[in-house]
mmCIF file of the N, C-alpha and C atoms, coordinates in Angstrom:
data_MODEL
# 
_entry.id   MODEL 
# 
loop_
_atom_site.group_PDB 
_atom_site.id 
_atom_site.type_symbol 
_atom_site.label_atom_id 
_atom_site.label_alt_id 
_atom_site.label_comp_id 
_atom_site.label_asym_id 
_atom_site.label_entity_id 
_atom_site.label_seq_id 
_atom_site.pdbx_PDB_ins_code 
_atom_site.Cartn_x 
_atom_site.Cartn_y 
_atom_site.Cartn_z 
_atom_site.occupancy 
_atom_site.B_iso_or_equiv 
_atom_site.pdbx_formal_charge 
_atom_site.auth_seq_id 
_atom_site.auth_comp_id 
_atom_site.auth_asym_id 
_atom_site.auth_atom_id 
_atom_site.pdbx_PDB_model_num 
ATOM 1   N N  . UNK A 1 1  ? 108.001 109.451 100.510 1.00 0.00 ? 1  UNK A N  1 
ATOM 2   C CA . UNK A 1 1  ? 108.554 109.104 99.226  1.00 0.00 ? 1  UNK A CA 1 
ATOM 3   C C  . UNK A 1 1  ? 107.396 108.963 98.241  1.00 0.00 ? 1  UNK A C  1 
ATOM 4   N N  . UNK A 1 2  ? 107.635 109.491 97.121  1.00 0.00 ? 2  UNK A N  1 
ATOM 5   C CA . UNK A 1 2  ? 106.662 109.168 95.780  1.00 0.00 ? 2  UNK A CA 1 
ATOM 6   C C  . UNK A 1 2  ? 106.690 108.183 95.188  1.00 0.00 ? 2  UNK A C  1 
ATOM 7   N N  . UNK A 1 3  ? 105.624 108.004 94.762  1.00 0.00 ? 3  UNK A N  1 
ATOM 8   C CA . UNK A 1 3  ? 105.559 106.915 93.546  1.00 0.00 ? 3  UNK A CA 1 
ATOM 9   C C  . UNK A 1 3  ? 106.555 107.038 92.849  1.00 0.00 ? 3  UNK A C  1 
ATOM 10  N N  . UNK A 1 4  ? 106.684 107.950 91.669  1.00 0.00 ? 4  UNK A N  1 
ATOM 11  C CA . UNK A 1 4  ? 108.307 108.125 90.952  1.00 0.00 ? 4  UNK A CA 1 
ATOM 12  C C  . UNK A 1 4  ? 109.393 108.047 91.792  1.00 0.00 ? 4  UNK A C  1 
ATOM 13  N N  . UNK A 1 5  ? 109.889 107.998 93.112  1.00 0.00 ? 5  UNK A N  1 
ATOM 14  C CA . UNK A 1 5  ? 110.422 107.751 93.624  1.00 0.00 ? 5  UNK A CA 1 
ATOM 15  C C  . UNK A 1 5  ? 110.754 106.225 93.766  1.00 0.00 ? 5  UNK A C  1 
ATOM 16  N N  . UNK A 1 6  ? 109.741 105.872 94.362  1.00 0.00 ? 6  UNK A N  1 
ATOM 17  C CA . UNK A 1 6  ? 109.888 104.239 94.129  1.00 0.00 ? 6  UNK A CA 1 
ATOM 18  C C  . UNK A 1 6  ? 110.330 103.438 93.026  1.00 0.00 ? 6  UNK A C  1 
ATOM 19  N N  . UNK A 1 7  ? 109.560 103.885 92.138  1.00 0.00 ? 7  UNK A N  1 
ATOM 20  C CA . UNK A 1 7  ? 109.726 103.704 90.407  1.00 0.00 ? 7  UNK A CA 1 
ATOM 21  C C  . UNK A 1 7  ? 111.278 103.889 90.554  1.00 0.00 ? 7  UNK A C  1 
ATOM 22  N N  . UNK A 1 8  ? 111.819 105.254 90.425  1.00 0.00 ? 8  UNK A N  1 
ATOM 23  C CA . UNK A 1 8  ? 113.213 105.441 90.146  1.00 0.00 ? 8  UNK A CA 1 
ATOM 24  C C  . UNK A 1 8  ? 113.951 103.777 91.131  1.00 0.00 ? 8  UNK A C  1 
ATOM 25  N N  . UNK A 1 9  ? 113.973 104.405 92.016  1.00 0.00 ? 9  UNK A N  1 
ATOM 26  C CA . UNK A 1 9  ? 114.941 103.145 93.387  1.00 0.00 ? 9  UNK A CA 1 
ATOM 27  C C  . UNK A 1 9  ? 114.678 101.963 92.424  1.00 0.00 ? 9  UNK A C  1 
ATOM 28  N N  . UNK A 1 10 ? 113.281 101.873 92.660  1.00 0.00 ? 10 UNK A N  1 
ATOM 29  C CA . UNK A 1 10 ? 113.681 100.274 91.830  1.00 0.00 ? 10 UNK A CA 1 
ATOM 30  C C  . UNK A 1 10 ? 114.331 99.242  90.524  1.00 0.00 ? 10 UNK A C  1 
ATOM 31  N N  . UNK A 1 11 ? 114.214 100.703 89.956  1.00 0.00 ? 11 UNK A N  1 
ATOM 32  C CA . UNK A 1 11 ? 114.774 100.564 88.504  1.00 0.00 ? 11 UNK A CA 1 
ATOM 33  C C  . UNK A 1 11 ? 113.591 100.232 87.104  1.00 0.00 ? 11 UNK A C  1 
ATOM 34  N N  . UNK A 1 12 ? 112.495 100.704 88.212  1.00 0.00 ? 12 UNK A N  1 
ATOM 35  C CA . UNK A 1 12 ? 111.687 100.410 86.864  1.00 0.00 ? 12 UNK A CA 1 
ATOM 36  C C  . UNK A 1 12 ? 111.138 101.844 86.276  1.00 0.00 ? 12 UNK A C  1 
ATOM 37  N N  . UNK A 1 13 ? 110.188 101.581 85.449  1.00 0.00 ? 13 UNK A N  1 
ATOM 38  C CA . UNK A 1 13 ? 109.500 102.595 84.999  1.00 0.00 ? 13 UNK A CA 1 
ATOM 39  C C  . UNK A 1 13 ? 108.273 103.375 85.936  1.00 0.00 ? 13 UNK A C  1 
ATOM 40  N N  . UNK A 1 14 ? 107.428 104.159 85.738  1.00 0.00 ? 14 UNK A N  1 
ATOM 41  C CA . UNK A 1 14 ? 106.721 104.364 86.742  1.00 0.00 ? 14 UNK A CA 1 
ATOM 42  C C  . UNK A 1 14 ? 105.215 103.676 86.151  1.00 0.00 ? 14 UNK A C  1 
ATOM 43  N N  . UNK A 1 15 ? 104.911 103.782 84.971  1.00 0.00 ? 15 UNK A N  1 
ATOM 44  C CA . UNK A 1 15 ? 104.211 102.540 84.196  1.00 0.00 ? 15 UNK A CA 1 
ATOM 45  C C  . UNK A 1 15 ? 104.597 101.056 85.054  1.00 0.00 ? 15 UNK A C  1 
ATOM 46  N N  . UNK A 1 16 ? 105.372 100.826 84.822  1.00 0.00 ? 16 UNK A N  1 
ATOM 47  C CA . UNK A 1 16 ? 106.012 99.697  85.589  1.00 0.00 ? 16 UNK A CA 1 
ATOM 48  C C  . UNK A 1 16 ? 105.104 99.226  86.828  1.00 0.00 ? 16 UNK A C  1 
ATOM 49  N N  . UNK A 1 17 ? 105.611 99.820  87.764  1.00 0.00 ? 17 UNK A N  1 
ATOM 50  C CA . UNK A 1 17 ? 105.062 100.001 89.055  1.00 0.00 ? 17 UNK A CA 1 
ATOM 51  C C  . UNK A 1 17 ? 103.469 100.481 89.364  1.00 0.00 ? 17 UNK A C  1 
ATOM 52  N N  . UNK A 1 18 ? 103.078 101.058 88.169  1.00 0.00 ? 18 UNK A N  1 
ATOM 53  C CA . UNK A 1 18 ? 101.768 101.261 87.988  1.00 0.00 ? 18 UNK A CA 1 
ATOM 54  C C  . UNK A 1 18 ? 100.990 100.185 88.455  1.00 0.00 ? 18 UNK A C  1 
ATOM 55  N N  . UNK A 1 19 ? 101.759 99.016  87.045  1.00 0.00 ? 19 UNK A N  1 
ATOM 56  C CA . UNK A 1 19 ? 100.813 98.128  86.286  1.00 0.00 ? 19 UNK A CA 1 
ATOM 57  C C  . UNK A 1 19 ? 100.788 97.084  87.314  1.00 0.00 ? 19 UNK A C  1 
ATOM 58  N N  . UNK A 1 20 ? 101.695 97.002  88.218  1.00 0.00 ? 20 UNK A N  1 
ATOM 59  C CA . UNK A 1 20 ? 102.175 96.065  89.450  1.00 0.00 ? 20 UNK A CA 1 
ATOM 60  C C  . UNK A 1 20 ? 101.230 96.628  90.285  1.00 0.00 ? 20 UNK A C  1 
ATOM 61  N N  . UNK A 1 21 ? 100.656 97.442  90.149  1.00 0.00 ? 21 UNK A N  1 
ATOM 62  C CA . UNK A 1 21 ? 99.648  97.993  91.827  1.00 0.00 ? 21 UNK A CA 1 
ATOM 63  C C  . UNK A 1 21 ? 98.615  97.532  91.448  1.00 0.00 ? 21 UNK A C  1 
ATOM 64  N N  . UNK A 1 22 ? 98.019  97.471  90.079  1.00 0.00 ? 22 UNK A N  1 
ATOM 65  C CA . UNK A 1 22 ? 97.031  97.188  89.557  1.00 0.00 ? 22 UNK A CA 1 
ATOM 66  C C  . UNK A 1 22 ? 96.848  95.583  89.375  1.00 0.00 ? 22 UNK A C  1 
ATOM 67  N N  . UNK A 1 23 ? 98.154  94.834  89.227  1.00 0.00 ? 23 UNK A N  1 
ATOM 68  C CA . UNK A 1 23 ? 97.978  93.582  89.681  1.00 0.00 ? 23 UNK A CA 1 
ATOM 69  C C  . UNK A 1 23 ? 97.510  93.232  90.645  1.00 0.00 ? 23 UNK A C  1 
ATOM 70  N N  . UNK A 1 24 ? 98.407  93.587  91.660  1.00 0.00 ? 24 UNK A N  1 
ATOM 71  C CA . UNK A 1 24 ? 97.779  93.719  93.076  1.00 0.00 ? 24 UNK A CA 1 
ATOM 72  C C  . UNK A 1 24 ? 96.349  93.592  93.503  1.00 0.00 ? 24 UNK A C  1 
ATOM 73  N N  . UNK A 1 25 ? 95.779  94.825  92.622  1.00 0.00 ? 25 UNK A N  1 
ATOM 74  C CA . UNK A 1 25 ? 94.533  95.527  93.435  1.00 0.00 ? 25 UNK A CA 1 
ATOM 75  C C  . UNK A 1 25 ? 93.776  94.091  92.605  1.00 0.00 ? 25 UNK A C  1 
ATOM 76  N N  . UNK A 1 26 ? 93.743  93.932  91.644  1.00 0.00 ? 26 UNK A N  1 
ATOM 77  C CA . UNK A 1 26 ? 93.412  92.896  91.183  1.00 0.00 ? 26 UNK A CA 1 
ATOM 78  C C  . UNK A 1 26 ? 93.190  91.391  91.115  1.00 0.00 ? 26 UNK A C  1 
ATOM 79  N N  . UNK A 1 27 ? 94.166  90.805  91.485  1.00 0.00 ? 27 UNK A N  1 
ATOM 80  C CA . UNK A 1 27 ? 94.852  89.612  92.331  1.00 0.00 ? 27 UNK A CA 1 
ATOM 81  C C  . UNK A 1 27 ? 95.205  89.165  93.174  1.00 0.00 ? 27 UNK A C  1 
ATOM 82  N N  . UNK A 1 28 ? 95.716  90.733  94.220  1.00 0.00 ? 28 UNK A N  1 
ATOM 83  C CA . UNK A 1 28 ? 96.329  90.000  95.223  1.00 0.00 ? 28 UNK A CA 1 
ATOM 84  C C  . UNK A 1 28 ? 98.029  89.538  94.987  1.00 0.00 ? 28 UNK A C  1 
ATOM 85  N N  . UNK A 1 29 ? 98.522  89.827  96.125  1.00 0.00 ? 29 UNK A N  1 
ATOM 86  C CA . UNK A 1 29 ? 99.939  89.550  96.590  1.00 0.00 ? 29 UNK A CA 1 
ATOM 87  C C  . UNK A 1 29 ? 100.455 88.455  95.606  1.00 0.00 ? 29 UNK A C  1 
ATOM 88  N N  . UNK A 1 30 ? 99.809  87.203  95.671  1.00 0.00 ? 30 UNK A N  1 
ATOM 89  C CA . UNK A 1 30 ? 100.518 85.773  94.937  1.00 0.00 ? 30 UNK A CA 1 
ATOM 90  C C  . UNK A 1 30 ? 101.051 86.398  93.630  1.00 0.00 ? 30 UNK A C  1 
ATOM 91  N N  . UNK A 1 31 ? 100.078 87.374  92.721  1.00 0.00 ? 31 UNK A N  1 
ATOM 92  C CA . UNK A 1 31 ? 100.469 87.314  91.239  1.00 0.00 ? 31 UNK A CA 1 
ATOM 93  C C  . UNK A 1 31 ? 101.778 88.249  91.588  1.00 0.00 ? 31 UNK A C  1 
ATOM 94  N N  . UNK A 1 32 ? 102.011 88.906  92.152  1.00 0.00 ? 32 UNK A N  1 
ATOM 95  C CA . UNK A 1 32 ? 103.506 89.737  92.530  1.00 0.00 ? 32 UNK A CA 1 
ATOM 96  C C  . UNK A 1 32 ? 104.571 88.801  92.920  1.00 0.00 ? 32 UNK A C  1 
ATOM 97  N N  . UNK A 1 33 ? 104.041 87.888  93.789  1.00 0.00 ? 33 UNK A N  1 
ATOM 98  C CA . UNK A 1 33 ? 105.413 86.682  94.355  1.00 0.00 ? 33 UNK A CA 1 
ATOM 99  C C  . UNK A 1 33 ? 105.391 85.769  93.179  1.00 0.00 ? 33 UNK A C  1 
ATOM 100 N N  . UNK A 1 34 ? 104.783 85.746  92.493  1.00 0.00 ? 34 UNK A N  1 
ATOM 101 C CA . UNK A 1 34 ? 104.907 84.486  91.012  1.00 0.00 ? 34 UNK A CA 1 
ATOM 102 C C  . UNK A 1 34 ? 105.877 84.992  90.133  1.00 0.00 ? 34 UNK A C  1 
ATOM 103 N N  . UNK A 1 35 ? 106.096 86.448  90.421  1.00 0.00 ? 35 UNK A N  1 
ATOM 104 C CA . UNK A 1 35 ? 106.934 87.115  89.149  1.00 0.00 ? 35 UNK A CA 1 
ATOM 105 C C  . UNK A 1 35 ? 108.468 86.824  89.204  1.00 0.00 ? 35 UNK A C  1 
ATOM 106 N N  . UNK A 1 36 ? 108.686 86.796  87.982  1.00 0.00 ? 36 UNK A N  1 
ATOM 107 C CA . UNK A 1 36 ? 110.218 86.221  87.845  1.00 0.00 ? 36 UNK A CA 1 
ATOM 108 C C  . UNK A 1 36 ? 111.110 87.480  88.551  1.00 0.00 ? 36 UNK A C  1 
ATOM 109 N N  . UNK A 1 37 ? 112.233 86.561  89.154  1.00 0.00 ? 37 UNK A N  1 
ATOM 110 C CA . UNK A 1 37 ? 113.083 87.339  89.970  1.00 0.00 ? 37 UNK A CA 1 
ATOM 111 C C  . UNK A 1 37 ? 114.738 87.753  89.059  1.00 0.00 ? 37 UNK A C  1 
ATOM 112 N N  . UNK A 1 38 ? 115.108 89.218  89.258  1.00 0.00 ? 38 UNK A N  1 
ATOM 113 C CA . UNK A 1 38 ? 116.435 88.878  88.792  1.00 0.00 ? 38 UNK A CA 1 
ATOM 114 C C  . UNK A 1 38 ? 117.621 88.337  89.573  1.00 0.00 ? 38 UNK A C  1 
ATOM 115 N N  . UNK A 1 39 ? 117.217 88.052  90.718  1.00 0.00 ? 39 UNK A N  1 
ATOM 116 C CA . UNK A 1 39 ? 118.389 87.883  91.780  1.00 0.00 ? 39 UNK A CA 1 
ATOM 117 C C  . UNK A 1 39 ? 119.131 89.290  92.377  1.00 0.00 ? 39 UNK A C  1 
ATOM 118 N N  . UNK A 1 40 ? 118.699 90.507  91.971  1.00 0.00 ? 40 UNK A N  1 
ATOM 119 C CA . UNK A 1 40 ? 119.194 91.378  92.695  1.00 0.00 ? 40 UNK A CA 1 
ATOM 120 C C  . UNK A 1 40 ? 118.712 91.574  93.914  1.00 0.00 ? 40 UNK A C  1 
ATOM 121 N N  . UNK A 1 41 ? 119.514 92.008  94.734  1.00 0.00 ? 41 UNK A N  1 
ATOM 122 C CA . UNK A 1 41 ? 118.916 92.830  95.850  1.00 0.00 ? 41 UNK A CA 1 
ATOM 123 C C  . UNK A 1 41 ? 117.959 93.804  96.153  1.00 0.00 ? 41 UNK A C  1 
ATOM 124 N N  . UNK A 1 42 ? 116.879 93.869  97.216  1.00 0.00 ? 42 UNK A N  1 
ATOM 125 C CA . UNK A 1 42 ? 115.940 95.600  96.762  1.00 0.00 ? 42 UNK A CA 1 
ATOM 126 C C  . UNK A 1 42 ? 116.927 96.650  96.927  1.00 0.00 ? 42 UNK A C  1 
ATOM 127 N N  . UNK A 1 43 ? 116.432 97.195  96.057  1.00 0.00 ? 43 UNK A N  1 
ATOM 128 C CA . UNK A 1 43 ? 116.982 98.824  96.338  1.00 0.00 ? 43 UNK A CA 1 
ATOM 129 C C  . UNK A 1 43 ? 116.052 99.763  97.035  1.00 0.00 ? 43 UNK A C  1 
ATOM 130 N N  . UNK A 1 44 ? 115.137 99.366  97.573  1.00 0.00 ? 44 UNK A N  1 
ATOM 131 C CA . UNK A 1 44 ? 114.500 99.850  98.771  1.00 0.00 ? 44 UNK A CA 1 
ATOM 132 C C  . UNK A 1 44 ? 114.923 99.358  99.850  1.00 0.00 ? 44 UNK A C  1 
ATOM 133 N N  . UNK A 1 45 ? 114.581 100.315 101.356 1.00 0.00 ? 45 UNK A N  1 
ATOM 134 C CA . UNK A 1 45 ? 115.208 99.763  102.448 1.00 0.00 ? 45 UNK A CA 1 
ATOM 135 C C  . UNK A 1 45 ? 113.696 99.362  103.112 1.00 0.00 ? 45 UNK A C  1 
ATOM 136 N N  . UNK A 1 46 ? 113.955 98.686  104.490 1.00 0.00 ? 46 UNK A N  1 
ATOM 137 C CA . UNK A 1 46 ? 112.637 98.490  105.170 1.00 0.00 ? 46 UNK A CA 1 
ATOM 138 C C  . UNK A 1 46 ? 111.492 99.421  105.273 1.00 0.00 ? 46 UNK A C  1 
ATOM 139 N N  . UNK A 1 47 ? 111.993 100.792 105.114 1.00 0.00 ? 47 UNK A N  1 
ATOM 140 C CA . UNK A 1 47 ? 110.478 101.613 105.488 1.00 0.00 ? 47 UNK A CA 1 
ATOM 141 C C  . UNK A 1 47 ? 110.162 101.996 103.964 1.00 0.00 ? 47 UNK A C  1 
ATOM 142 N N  . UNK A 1 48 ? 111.297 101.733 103.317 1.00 0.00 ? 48 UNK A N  1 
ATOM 143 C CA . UNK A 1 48 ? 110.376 101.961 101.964 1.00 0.00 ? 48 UNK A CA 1 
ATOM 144 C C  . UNK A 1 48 ? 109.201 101.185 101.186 1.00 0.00 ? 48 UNK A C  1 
ATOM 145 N N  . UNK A 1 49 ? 109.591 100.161 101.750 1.00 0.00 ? 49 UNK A N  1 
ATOM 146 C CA . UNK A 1 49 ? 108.892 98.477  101.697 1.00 0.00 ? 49 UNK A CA 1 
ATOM 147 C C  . UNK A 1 49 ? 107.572 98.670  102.204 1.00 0.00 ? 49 UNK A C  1 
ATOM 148 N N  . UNK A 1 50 ? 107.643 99.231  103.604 1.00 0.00 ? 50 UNK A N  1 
ATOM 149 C CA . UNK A 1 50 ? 106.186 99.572  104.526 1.00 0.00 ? 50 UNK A CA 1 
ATOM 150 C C  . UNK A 1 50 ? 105.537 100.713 103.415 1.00 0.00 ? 50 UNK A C  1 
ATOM 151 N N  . UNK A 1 51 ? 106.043 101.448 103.182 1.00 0.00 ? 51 UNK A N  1 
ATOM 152 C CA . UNK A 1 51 ? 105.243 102.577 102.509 1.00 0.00 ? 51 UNK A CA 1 
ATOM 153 C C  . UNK A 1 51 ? 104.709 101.660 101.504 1.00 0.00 ? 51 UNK A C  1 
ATOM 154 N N  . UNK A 1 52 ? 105.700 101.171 100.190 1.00 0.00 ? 52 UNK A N  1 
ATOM 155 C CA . UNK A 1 52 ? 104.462 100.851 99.578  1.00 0.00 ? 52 UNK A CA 1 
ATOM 156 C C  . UNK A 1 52 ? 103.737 99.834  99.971  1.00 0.00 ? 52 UNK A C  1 
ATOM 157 N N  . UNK A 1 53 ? 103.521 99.009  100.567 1.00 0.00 ? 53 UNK A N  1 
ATOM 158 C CA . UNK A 1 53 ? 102.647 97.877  101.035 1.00 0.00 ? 53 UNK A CA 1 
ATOM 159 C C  . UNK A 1 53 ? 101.621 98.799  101.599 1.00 0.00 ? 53 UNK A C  1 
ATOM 160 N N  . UNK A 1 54 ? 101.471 99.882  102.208 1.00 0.00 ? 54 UNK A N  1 
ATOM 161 C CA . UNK A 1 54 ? 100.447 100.949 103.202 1.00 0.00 ? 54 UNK A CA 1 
ATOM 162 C C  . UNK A 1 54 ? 99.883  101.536 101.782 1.00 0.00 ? 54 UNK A C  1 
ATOM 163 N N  . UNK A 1 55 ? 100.177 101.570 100.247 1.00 0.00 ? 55 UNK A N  1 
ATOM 164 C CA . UNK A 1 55 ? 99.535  102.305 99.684  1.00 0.00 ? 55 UNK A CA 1 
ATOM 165 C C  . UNK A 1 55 ? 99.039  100.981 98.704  1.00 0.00 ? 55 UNK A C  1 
ATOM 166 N N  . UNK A 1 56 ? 99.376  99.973  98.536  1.00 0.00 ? 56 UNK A N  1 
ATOM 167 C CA . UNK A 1 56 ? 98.631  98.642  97.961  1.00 0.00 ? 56 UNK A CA 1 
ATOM 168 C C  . UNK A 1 56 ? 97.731  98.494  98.629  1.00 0.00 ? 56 UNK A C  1 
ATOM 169 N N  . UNK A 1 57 ? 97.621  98.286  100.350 1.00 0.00 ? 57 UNK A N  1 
ATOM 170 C CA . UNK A 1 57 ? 96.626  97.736  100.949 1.00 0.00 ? 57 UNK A CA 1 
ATOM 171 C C  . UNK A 1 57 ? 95.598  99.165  100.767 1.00 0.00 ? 57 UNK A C  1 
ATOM 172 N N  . UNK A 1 58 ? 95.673  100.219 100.459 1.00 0.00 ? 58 UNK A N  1 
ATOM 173 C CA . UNK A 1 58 ? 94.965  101.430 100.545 1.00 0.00 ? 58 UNK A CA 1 
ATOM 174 C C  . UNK A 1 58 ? 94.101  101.587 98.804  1.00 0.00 ? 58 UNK A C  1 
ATOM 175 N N  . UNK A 1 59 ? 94.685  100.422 98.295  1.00 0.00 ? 59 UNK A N  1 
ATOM 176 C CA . UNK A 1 59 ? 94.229  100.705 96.763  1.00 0.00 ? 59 UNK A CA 1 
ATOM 177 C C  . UNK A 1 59 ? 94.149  102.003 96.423  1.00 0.00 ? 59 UNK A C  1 
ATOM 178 N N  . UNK A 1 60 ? 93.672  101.562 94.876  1.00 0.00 ? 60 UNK A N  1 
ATOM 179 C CA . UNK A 1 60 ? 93.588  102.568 93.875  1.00 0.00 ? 60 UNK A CA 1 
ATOM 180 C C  . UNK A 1 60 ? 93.117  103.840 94.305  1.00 0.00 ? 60 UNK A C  1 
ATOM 181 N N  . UNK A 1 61 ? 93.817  105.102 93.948  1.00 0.00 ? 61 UNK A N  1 
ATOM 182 C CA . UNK A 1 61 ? 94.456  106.620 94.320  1.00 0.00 ? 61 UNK A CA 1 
ATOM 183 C C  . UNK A 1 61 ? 93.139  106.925 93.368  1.00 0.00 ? 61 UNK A C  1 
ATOM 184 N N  . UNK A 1 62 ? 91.955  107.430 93.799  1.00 0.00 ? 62 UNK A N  1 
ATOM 185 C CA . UNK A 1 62 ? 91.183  108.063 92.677  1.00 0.00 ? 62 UNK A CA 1 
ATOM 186 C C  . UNK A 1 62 ? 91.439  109.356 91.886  1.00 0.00 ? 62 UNK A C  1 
ATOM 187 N N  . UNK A 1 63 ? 92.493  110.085 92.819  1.00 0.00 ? 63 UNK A N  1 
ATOM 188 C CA . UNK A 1 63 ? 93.131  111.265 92.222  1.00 0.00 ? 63 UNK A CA 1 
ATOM 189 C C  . UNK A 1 63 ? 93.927  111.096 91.445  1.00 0.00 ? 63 UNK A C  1 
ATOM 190 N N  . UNK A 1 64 ? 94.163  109.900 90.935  1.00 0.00 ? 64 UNK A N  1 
ATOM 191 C CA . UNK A 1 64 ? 96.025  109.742 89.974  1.00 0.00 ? 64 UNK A CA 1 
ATOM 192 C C  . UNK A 1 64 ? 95.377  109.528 88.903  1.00 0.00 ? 64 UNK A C  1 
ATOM 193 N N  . UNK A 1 65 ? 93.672  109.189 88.578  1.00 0.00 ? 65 UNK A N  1 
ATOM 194 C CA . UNK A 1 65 ? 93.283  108.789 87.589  1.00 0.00 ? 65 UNK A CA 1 
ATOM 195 C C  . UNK A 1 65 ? 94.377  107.217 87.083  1.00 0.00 ? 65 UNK A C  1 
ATOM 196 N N  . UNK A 1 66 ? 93.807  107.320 85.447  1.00 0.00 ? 66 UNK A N  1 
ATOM 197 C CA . UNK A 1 66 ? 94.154  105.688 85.073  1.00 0.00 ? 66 UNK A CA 1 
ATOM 198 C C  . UNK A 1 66 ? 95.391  106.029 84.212  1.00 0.00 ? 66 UNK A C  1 
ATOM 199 N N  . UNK A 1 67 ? 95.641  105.077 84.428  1.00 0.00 ? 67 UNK A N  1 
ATOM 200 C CA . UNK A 1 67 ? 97.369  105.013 83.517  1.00 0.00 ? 67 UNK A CA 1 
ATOM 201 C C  . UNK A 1 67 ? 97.652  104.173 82.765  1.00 0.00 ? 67 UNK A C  1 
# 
């Protein structure tokens, strides 16, 4: 699955999800669990979950350049 993929499922933008990896790579997990929740459900399933967590812990894509 792609990044825009993910982006789409989740309902965000792919900016969106960008700027969230970059938190990440930045901060660390906590600043992602601090973020306000809407109470929905994921719209990812379990292995979609593993994928992106396998490309957070893999940081920043030097090929995607900056966004």
């Amino acid at each position: 699955m792609t990044r825009a993929e993910i982006a789409r499922r989740s309902r965000v933008g792919a900016q969106t999800l960008c700027d969230w990896v970059h938190r990440y790579n930045e901060r660390g997990l906590a600043v992602l669990a601090g973020a306000a929740r809407t109470g929905r459900p994921s719209l990812l399933d379990d292995g979609q979950v593993a994928t992106l967590r396998s490309w957070l812990d893999a940081g920043p894509d030097a090929d995607a350049g900056e966004h």
